[in-house]
C-alpha positions as CSV (number, residue, x, y, z in Angstrom):
1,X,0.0,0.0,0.0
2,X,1.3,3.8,-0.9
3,X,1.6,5.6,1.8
4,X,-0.2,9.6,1.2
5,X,2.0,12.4,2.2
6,X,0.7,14.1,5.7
7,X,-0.9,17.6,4.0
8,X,-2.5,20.3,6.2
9,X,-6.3,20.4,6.2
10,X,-7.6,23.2,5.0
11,X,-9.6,23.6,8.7
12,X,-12.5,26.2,6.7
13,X,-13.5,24.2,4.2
14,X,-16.6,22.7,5.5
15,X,-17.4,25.6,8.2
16,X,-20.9,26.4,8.6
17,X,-20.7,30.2,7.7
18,X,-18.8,29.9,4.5
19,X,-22.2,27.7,3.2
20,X,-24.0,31.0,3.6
21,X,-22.4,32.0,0.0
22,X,-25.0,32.5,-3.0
23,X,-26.6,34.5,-5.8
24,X,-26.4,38.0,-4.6
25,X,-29.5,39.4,-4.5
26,X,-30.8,42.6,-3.8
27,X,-32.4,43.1,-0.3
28,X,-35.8,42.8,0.9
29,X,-35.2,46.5,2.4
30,X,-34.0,47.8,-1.0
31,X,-36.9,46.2,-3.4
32,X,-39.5,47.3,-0.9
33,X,-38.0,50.9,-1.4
34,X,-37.7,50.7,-4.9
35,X,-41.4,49.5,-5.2
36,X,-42.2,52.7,-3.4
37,X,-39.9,54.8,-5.8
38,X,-42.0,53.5,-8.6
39,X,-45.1,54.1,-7.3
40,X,-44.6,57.3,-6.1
41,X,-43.5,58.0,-9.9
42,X,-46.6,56.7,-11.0
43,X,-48.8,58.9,-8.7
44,X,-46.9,62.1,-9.3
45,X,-47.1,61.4,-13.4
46,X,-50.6,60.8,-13.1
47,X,-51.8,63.7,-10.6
48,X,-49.7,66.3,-12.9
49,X,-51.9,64.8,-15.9
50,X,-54.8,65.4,-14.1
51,X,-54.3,68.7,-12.9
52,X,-53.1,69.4,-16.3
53,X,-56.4,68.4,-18.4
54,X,-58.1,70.9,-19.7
55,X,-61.5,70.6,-18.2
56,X,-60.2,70.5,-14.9
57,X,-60.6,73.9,-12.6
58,X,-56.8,73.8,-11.9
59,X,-55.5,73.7,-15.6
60,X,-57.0,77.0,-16.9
């Protein structure tokens, strides 16, 4: 039988917090704020079209 050299282990490999690697995605915090961007973009586009017809008080 061959006998293996004695290597160091590499002691991180299998360590619980390195399994915590991934896709990086955006945060929950940052599309929830986002969705509010849009919205809010939304609203404002729509209420200056309103205000903005001609038939309404405020655009003449």
């Amino acid at each position: 039988m061959k006998k293996t050299a004695n290597r160091s282990r590499n002691l991180l490999h299998n360590h619980p917090m390195l399994r915590k690697g991934g896709v990086h995605d955006k945060s929950n915090k940052a599309k929830r704020r986002k969705e509010k961007q849009n919205l809010r973009k939304v609203w404002f586009s729509l209420s200056a079209y309103c205000v903005l017809r001609e038939n309404h008080p405020a655009g003449t």
